[in-house]
C-alpha positions in Angstrom: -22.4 -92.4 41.3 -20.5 -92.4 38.3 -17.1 -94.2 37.2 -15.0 -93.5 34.5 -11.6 -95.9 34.0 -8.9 -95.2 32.0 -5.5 -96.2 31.6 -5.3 -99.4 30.0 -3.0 -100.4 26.9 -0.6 -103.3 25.5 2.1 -103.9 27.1 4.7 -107.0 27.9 5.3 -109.6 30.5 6.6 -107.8 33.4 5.9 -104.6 32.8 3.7 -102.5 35.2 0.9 -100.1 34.0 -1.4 -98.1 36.1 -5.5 -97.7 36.0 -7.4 -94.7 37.2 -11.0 -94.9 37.7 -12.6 -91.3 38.5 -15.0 -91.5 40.7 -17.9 -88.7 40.8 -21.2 -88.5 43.3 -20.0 -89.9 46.3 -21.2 -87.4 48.5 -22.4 -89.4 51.7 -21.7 -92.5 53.6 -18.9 -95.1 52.8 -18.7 -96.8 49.4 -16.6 -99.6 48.2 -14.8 -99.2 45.0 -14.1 -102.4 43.5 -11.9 -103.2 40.1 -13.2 -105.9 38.0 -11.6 -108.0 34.9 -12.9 -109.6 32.6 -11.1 -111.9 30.2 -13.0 -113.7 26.4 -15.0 -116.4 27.4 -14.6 -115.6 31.1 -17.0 -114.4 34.2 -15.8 -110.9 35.4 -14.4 -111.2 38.5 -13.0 -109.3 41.1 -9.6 -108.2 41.6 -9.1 -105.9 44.3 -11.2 -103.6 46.1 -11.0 -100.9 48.7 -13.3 -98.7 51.2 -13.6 -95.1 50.1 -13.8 -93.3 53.8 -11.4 -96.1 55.3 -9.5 -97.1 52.8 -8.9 -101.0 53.8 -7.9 -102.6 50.8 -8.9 -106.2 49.4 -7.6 -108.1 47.1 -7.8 -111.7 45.2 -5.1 -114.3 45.6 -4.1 -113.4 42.0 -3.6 -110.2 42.7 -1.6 -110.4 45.7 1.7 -109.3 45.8 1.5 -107.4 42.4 -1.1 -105.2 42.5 -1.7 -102.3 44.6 -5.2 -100.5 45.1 -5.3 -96.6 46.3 -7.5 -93.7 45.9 -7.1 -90.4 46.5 -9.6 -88.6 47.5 -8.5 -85.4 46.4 -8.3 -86.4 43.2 -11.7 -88.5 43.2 -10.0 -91.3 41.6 -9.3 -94.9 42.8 -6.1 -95.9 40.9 -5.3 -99.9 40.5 -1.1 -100.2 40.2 0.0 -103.2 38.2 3.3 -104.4 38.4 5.4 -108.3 37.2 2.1 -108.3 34.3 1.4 -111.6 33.0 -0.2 -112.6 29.9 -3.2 -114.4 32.3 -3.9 -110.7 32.9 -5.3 -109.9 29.4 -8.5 -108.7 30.4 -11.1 -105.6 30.5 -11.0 -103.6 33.1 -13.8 -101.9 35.0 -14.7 -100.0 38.3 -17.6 -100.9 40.1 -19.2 -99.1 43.2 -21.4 -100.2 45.7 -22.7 -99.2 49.2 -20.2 -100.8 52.0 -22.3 -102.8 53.7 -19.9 -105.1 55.1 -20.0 -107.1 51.8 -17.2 -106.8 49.7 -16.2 -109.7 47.2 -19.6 -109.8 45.3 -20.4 -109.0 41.7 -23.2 -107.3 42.8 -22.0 -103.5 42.3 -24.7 -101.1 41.9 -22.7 -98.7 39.6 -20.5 -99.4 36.6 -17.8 -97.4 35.2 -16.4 -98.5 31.3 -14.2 -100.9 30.7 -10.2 -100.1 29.5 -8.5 -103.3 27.9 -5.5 -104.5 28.9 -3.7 -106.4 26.7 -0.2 -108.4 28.0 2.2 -110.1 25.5 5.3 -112.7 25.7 
């Protein structure tokens, strides 16, 4: 499995920017697709996740309300919407995959796209 992400960029408080993580080798069974941050000086942490054949969403309490998960399978790409940004959002982000094995909130993914920055300012 292989993950690219992309999308990432400076932008200001409340503005809304959008993610895509293409998604390649995902030919059998059900994967979990999970985006990550990470921000200096800080563990990397899960933000929201979803199931690639059932596509049930998860996501942290700080993502809640503002951001949306998705993926289109047509497309192979998981995308991560971003709206009402907030400078605590400054981060790198990354997409992660795993097997869905009923586990979701872990930082145990087995494969590991690259990070995109995102950078939020007052």
């Amino acid at each position: 499995v292989q993950l690219q992400a992309s999308g990432g960029g400076s932008v200001q408080v409340g503005d809304s920017l959008r993610l895509s993580c293409a998604v390649s080798g995902v030919t059998s069974g059900d994967y979990v697709i999970g985006w990550f941050r990470q921000a200096p000086g800080k563990e990397r942490d899960l933000v929201a996740a979803i199931s690639w054949t059932y596509d049930s969403p998860y996501y942290s309490d700080s993502a809640k309300g503002r951001f949306t998960v998705a993926r289109d399978i047509t497309k192979n790409t998981v995308y991560l919407q971003m709206n009402s940004l907030k400078p605590e959002d400054t981060a790198v982000y990354y997409c992660a995959a795993k097997v869905h094995d009923g586990v979701v909130v872990t930082r145990k993914y087995d494969y590991w796209g690259q990070g995109t920055k995102v950078t939020v300012s007052s």
